[in-house]
Every structure is written in structure tokens, then in C-alpha cells.
VEXNU-141677 format. One record per residue (C-alpha): x, y, z; residue in three letters. Coordinates in steps of 0.001 Angstrom, whole numbers, plus 500000, padded with zeros to 6 digits. Example, Ala and Ser with C-alpha at 12.3 -4.5 7.8 and 13.67 -1.06 7.14 Angstrom:
% residues 2
512300495500507800Ala;513670498940507140Ser;
% end
This chain:
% residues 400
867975419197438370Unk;870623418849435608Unk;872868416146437638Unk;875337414226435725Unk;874625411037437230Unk;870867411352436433Unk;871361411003432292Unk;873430407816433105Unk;870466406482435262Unk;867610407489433109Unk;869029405818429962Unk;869688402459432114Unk;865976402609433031Unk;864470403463429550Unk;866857400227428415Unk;864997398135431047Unk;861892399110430808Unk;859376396150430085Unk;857778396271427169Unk;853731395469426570Unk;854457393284423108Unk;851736390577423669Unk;848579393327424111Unk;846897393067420919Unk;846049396409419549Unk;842179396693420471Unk;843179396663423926Unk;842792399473425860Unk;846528400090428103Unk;846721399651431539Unk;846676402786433874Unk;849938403877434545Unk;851143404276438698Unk;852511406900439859Unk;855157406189442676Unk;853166408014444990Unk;850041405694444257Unk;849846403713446967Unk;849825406826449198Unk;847018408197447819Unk;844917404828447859Unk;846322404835451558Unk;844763408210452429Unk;841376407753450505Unk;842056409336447107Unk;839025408873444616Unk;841256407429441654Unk;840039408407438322Unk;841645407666434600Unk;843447410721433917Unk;846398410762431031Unk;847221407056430702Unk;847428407521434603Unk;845518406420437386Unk;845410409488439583Unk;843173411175442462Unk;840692413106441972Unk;839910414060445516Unk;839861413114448756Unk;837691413037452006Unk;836760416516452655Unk;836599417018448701Unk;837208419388446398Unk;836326423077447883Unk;837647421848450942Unk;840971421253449365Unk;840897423992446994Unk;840467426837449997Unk;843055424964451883Unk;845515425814449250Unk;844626429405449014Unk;844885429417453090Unk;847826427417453704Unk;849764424593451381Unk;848594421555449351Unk;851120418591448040Unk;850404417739444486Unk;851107414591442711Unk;852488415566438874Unk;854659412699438648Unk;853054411672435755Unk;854437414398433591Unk;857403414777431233Unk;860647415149432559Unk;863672414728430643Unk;866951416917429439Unk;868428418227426453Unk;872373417817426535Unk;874728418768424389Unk;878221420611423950Unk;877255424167426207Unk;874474426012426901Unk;874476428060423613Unk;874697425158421432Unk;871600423250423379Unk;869493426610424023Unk;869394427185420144Unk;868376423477419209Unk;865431424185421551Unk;864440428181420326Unk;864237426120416614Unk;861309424607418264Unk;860007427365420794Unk;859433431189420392Unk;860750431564423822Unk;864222433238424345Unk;866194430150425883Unk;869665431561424668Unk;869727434420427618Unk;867936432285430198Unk;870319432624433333Unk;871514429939435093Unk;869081429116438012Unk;866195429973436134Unk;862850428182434662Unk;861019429784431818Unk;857520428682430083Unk;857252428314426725Unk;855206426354423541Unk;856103423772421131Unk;854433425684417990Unk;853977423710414726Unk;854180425414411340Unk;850995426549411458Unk;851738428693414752Unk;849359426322416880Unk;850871425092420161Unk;851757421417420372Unk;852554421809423412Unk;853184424177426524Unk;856403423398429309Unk;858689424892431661Unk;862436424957430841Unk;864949425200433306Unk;869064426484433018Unk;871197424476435995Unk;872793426910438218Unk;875810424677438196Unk;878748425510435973Unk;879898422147435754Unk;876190421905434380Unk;876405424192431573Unk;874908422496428364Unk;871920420668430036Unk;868479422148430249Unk;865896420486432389Unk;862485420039430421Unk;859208419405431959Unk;855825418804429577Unk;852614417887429678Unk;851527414163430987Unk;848983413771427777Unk;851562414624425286Unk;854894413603426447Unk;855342411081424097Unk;854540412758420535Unk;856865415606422435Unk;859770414046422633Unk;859437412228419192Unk;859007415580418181Unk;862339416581419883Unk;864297413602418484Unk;863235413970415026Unk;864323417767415317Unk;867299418023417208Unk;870719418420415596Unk;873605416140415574Unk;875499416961419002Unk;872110417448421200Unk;870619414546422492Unk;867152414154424515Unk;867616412298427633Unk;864311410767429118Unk;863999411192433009Unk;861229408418433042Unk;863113407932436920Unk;862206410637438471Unk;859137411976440479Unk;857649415349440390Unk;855593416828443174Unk;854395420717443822Unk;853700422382447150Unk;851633425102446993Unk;850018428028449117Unk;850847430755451712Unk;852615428219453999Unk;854390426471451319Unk;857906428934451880Unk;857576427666455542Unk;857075423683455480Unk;859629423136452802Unk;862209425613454242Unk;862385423342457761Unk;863600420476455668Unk;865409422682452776Unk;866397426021454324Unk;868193426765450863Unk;864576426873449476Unk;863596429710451630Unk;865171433030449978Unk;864341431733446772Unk;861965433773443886Unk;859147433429441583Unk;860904431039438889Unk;864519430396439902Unk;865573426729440503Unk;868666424979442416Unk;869798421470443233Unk;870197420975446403Unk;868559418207449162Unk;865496417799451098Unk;866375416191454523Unk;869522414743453086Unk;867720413703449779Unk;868981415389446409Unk;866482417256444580Unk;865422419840442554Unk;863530422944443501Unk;862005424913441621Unk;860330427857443413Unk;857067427895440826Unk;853896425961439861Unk;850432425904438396Unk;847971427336441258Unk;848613431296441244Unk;849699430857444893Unk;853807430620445938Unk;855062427260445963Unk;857472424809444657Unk;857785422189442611Unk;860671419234443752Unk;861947416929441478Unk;863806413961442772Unk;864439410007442178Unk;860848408164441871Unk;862297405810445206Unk;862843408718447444Unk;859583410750447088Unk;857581409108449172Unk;860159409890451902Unk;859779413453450864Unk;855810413504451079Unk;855007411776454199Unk;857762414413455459Unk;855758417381454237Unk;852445415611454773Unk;853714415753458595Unk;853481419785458560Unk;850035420620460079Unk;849990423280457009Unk;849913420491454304Unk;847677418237453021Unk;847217416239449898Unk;845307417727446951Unk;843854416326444206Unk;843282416838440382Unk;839777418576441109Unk;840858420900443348Unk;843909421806440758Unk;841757422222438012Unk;839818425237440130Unk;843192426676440878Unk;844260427025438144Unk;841216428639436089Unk;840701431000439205Unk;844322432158438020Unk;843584432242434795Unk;846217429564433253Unk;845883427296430350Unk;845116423532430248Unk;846502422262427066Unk;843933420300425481Unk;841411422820426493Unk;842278426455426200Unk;845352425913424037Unk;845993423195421356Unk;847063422709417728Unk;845147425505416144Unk;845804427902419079Unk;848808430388418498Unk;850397432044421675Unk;848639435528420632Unk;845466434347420696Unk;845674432745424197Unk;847238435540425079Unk;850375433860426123Unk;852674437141424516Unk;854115437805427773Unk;856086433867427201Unk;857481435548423867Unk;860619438019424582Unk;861631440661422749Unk;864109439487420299Unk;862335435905419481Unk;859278438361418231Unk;861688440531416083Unk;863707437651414414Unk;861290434455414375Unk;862997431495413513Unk;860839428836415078Unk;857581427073413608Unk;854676428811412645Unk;856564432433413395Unk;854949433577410008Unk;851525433924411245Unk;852400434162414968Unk;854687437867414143Unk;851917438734412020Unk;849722438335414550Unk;851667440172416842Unk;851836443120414526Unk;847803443048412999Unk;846259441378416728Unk;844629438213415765Unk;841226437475414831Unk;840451435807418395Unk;841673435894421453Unk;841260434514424916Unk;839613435782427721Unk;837980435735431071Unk;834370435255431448Unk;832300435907434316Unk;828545434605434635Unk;825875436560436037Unk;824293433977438503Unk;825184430914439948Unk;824948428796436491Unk;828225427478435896Unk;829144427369431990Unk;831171424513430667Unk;833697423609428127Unk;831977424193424508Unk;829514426732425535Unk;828631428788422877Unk;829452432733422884Unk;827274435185421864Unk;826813438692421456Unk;824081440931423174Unk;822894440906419317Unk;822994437407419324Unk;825882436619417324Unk;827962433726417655Unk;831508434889418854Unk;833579432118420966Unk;833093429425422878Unk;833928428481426421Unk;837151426578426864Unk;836877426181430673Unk;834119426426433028Unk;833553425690436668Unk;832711426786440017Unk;835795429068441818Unk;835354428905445418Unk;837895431846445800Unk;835183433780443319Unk;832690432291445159Unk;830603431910442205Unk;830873430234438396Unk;834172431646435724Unk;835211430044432620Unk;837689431434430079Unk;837171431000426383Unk;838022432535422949Unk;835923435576421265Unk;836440437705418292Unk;838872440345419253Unk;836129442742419133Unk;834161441815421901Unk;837356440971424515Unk;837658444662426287Unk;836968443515429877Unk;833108444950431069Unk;831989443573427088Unk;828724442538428195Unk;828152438791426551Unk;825839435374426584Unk;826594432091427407Unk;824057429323425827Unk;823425426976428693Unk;821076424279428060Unk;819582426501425437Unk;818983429204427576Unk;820737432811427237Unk;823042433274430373Unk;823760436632431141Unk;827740437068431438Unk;830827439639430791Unk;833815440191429795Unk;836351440016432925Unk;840097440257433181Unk;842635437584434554Unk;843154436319436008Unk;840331436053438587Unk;842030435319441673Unk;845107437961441427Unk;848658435690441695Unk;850696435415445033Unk;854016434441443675Unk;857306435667445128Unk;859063437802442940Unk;
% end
């Protein structure tokens, strides 16, 4: 991901980038385009509002038809809309400990060729926001790290990265480039006959390399539970590289509904939903993102309360729920004990067509999160009968 030329290119774009000066301020902005709009509109995507973005929701056969096609064979994602952009500076050790001021991942021992997710944590230990950061395999590389956040909050992120960076580490937007996932059983197949490099790839390793003669970047992860890849490449060549894997009979397009149900069936968080400012990582259960020695010596926002929750477990903490019934329970559902105490509310709620039947996840006081806790969601009043479940709900397929 972490080409030369691409810094170069991306700051030429940001400089010619129109700017929206005559919109008074009451004015709602227009709906972004992704470069792979047209293409959706072509093949029938519903287009809904979604992050400053007009983006589809669905298409033809809908959403449970696209969801199980994923889980049977490969869907093509549009993400284009969120964050990319790199951190440079003089070598990998000087830009990897800009970013762990910022993050309680471990980005100094992050191997070249791999991704890692982590959280922007503000001093109160909430998450700002969550991303993926990625260390070039290239030598001639060393000193860049690839950054990709959420579509919602990529702005106030990399203010947040300007404002904090020290002299000698720059952020370098990547406003240029297009960002779409592959995803499912058959994924390792249709993108390994146009990039057989891709093929012997593993769960969270990345290379640059081309697609059909087109340079990308792979990176062999994504946001489903199934394997799968995510490519990165210049907004004007990836169309090229979706029609391309639109042409395998194993792919089709997918759209935001049909993500959303992937990705609560495996049990990941939506920022804005199951994670935000007043979330820490140990409440949504996100410790696995923290390694060893970030826990030990802190040294990023909020570590206070975040190592103390690590030590004394927090007061809440996320979970899976699973509904008795075929009631689904939504986001802000109230939590209650068998006693009929409040304890949590629902986060996310929906129909899993994997499950076959209604999940959410939500938060709970640590003493009712043991999976088998028998619970009750408030639905329309009513008391829905529900427990305690562990995730994630569809178990993860990634290739490790």
C-alpha cells in the first residue's frame, strides 16, 4: 500500500480539491460518490444516505439473499468511502511510536507485511475511533504505515492525528484511492486468477503487488467473519478491478444491509453503536487488540482507567445476546434481569440468517455476562425472554 509515488499524488489531489465556500451553513452537504457509484446505480443498488455518502443498501434479490451468498461463496463490497491515508516519517520506529501515543495497540513490533486493529482512545479511555494499521513489506518502505478508519469519523481522525503528531511525522491523506473487500469461501479463488500472489496469503498480512496488471494493495482481511480481502488501489482503476471480479460466477455485489448482518453474526463492533466515546476497549471486550507490553507500560490516552480496568474487570462489558423467539431486539433495548433490574442495553439488533433467527449484542453489568445468564429484553413494553450467548455467533472462517 505504502508506495512512494502515492504521498506525492494524494497531496496534489487534496491541493485541488474544490472547495464548497458559497453553501451557507444551514445547508445540508451534498452526498458524497463513491467511484464505484455509477456501478451500483447500473446494477440496481437501493442508494441510501449513509456517512456523508450516497451508498447501496441492497440490491435485487435483497438482503438475505446477499448475506447467505457471502457465507456460501464471495460478495464485492464497496468501502471506498472510508479513511485511507499514511503516516510517514524518518523509519518505522520513529512513525510506530507517534501512533502507540495515540493507540494502546503494539505498532512498534508489527512486522512488515502485516495489518493490526486498534482504537483511537481519548483521555478518558473511550474509543474515538477503531482502524486497521498496516507495516509495508517493502524495505525501501520502512517508515510508512498505511491507516484505514472509519467513513463517519475520518475527518475529526485525522485532525486528531495532525494536532498530535510530532515534528518529523507527517499524515498523508489518500483521499485518491478506492477501497473494496471480497469476501466468502470463494474469495481465495476469484482474486487468485487475477492476483496469484494473493493466494498463499494469511489472516492479516498485506503486500503490494497488481491485480491484472493494476497496482494494488491486498490485504488478506475484512469485516464479515468469512476469508477475504480487502484491495486498495487508485480511485480510476477500480472499476476495472470490479467488473473483473464481478465476472467470476462466485461474486456478486453486496450491499450495506447485508454487511451489517455479517458482521453482528460475527460478533464485531460498529463504531457509533457498540463502541464510542465512553466505551473503553475492556468493556467491549476488544482486550485481545491490546498486547502484552502496551497493557504493562500504558502510555497512550485514557491508559489510567483502561489498565485499571484490565486489572479490577470493568463495571460493564459487552456481550452476545440471543432472543428466545423470533422478535428481533433493536438498538436501545433495555436489559433486564430475571428480577427485573435494569442492566444494559442493546447496542445491535437484527435478524442473522446464518442464526436463522434474531441476535443483538449489547453492554450488561459484568455480573450478569457469563454466557447461559438467562436475561430480558423490553420490546415494545413487553418482557422478551433472552440469554446470555458467546461470540461470536457465526464462528470466523479466516485463514490463519
Amino acid at each position: 500500500m505504502t508506495q512512494a509515488p502515492d504521498t506525492a499524488e494524494a497531496t496534489e489531489t487534496q491541493a485541488t480539491a474544490p472547495r464548497s465556500v458559497d453553501v451557507p451553513p444551514s445547508t445540508p452537504a451534498p452526498l458524497l460518490k463513491t467511484p464505484l457509484h455509477s456501478l451500483h446505480v447500473a446494477r440496481g443498488g437501493r442508494m441510501v444516505p449513509f456517512a456523508g455518502y450516497e451508498m447501496p443498501v441492497q440490491y435485487a434479490d435483497g438482503i438475505i439473499a446477499e448475506h447467505n451468498h457471502v457465507r456460501a461463496e464471495a460478495g464485492l463490497f464497496d468501502v471506498s468511502h472510508m479513511g485511507q491515508a499514511f503516516l510517514a516519517g524518518a523509519d518505522h520506529e520513529t512513525v510506530a511510536r507517534a501512533l502507540e501515543a495515540l493507540v494502546p495497540a503494539d505498532i512498534v513490533t508489527l512486522a512488515p507485511g502485516r495489518q493490526r486493529y486498534t482504537q483511537f482512545t481519548n483521555d478518558e479511555g473511550g474509543i474515538l475511533d477503531d482502524l486497521m494499521v498496516t507495516r509495508s513489506a517493502d524495505p525501501n518502505e520502512d517508515g510508512v504505515l498505511f491507516l484505514v478508519v472509519n467513513a463517519a469519523t475520518k475527518e475529526a481522525d485525522y485532525a486528531h492525528l495532525s494536532a498530535r503528531l510530532p515534528t518529523g511525522v507527517r499524515l498523508i491523506r489518500a483521499d485518491h484511492r478506492a477501497l473494496i473487500a471480497v469476501q466468502g469461501p470463494m474469495a481465495r479463488q476469484a482474486v487468485g486468477r487475477h492476483c496469484p500472489e494473493a493466494v498463499p496469503m494469511t489472516f492479516m498480512s498485506a503486500i503490494t503487488t497488481r491485480f491484472d496488471g493494476i497496482d494494488c494493495h491486498i490485504s488478506r482481511s475484512g469485516y464479515t467473519g468469512e476469508d477475504g480481502f480487502e484491495i486498495s488501489c487508485k480511485a480510476t482503476r477500480v472499476r476495472a478491478i470490479a467488473e473483473r471480479l464481478l465476472s467470476e460466477p462466485s461474486v456478486r455485489l453486496i450491499g450495506l444491509g447485508a454487511r451489517d448482518s455479517l458482521r453482528l453474526e460475527a460478533g464485531l463492533c460498529l463504531y457509533g453503536h457498540d463502541i464510542d466515546t465512553t466505551t473503553s476497549p475492556v468493556e467491549a471486550a476488544l482486550i485481545w487488540s491490546i498486547q502484552k507490553r502496551r497493557r504493562t507500560e500504558g502510555g497512550f490516552p485514557g491508559a489510567e482507567r483502561i489498565q485499571r480496568e484490565l486489572a479490577e474487570q470493568p463495571g460493564r462489558v459487552r456481550v452476545g445476546i440471543k432472543p428466545d423467539g423470533r422478535a428481533p431486539a433493536r438498538e436501545g433495548t433495555e436489559i433486564r434481569s430475571i428480577a427485573g433490574e435494569p442492566i444494559g442495553k442493546v447496542t445491535s439488533g437484527g435478524f442473522g440468517p446464518t442464526v436463522n433467527g434474531p441476535i443483538c449484542m449489547g453492554y450488561v453489568e459484568n455480573g450478569f455476562a457469563e454466557p447461559g445468564t438467562s436475561v430480558q429484553l423490553i420490546v415494545r413494553g413487553k418482557e422478551l425472554a433472552a440469554s446470555i450467548v458467546a461470540l461470536p455467533f457465526v464462528p470466523h472462517r479466516y485463514v490463519r
